[in-house]
C-alpha positions in Angstrom: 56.9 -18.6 -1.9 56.1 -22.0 -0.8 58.4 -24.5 0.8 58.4 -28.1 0.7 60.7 -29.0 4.3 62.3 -32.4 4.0 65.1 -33.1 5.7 66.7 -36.3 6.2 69.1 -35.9 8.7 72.5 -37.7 9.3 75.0 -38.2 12.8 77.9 -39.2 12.8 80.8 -39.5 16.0 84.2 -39.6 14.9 85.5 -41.4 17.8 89.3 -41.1 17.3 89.0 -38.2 19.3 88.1 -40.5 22.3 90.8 -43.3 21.8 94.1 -43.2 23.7 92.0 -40.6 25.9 92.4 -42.3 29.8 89.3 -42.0 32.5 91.2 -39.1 34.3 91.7 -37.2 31.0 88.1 -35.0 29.6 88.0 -34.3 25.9 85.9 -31.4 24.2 84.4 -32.6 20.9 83.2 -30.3 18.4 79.5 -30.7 17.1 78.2 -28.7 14.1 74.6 -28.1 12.5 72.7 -26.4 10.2 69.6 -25.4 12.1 69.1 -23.0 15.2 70.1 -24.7 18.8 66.1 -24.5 19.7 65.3 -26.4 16.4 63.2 -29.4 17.2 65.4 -31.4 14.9 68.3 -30.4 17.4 66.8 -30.2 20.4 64.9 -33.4 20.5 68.1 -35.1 19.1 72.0 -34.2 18.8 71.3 -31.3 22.3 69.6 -34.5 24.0 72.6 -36.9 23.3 75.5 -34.4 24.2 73.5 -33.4 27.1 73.2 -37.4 28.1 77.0 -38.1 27.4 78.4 -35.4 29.2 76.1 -36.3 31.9 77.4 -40.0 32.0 80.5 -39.0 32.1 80.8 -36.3 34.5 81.6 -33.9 32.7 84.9 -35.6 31.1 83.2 -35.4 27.7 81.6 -31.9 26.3 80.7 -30.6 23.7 81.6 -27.4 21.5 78.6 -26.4 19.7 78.4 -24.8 16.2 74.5 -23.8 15.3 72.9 -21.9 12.4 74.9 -18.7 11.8 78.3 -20.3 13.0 81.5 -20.9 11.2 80.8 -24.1 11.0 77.3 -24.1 10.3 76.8 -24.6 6.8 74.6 -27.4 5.5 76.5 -28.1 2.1 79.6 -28.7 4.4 78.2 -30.8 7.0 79.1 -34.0 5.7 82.8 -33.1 4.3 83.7 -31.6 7.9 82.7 -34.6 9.4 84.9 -37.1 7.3 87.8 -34.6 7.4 87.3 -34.5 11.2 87.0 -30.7 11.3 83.6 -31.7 13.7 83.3 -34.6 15.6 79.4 -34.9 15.3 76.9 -33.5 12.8 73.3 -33.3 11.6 72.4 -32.4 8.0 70.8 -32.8 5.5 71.7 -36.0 2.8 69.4 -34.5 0.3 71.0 -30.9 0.2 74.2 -32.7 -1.3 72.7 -34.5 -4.6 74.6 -37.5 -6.0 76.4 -37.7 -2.7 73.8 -40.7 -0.9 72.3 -41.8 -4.1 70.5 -45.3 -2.6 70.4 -43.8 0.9 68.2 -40.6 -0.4 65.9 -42.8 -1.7 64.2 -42.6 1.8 63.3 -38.9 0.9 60.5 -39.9 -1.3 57.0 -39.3 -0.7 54.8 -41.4 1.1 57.0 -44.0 1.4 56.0 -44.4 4.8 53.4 -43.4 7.2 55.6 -43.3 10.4 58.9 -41.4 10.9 59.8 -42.8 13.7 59.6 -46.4 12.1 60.7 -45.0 9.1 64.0 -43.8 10.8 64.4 -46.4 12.8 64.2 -49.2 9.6 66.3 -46.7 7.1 68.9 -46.7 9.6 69.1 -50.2 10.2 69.1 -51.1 6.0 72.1 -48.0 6.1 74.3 -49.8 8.7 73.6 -53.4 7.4 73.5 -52.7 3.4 74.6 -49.5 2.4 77.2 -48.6 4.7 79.5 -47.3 1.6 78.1 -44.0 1.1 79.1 -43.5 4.9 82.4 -44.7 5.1 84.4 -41.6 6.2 82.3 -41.5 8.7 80.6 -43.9 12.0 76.7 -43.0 11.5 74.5 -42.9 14.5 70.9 -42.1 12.9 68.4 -41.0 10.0 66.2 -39.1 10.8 62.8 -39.2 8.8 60.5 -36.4 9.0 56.9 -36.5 8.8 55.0 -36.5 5.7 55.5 -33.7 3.7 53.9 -30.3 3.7 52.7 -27.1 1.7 53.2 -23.8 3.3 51.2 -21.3 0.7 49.2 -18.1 1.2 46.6 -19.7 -1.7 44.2 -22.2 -0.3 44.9 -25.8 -1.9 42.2 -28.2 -2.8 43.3 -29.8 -5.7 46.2 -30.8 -7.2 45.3 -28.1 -10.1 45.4 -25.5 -7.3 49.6 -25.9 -7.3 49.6 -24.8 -11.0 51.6 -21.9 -11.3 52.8 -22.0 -7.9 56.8 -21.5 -7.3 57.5 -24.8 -4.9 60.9 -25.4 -3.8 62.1 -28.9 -3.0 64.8 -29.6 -0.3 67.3 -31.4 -2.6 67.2 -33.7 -6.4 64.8 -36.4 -4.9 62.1 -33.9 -4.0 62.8 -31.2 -7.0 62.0 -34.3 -9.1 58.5 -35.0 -7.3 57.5 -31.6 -7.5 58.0 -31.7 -11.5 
């Protein structure tokens, strides 16, 4: 079967767990994901950033990390866990709950842009600025926009009459909508 991997990604810190908290005290926040621990998506992002704050702390802030396979790994929960402050950090996948980020998901289509890391770096900034409703349970630290998209498939493609009849599976409404 073919795969079609998108993933927008979303972070979020729910910093109550910090306030009241004084320099002598440490806290333990709990961060949850979808993906393996040596995922790129993880290791070049949420692992780098706990890593860095316990680091700049000394140790007085860690981390309790929840990975594919985990209680509190699932990706159709990530967001809800996060507003109802079961985790205190996350990183999923906006597309994988439809109808949920309806202007913010607009980011997943196709070539909409050539560069991730601008790409990421602009959604985010229209999310904080404009569209800061769909997030509101919630302080968001990042998108994340993956590179252009990609078609795993034991048949060589050529053409676009070469995907006829192939089973293609879209990660979420946006791209199951593209691949119609």
């Amino acid at each position: 079967m073919s795969t079609m991997p998108r993933s927008v990604a979303f972070a979020g810190v729910a910093l109550a767990a910090l306030c009241g908290a004084s320099s002598a005290q440490s806290v333990t926040l709990k961060f949850a994901s979808m993906a393996p621990e040596r995922n790129p998506i993880n290791q070049c992002g949420p692992v780098a950033i706990m890593e860095a704050i316990t680091k700049r702390t000394g140790g007085k802030v860690k981390f309790t990390r929840f990975f594919a396979g985990t209680a509190l790994s699932h990706p159709l929960r990530q967001y809800q866990q996060l507003a109802k402050n079961v985790t205190d950090m996350s990183q999923g996948v906006l597309t994988y709950t439809p109808g949920r980020f309806p202007l913010t998901s607009l980011a997943a289509l196709p070539f909409l842009m050539k560069d991730n890391v601008a790409g990421a770096r602009a959604v985010t900034r229209v999310v904080q600025t404009h569209l800061q409703k769909e997030f509101k349970d919630i302080h968001l630290l990042a998108i994340v926009v993956p590179a252009l998209y990609q078609i795993h498939s034991r048949k060589e493609i050529k053409t676009i009459d070469d995907m006829k009849g192939l089973r293609l599976r879209g990660a979420g409404r946006v791209h199951q909508m593209v691949l119609k």
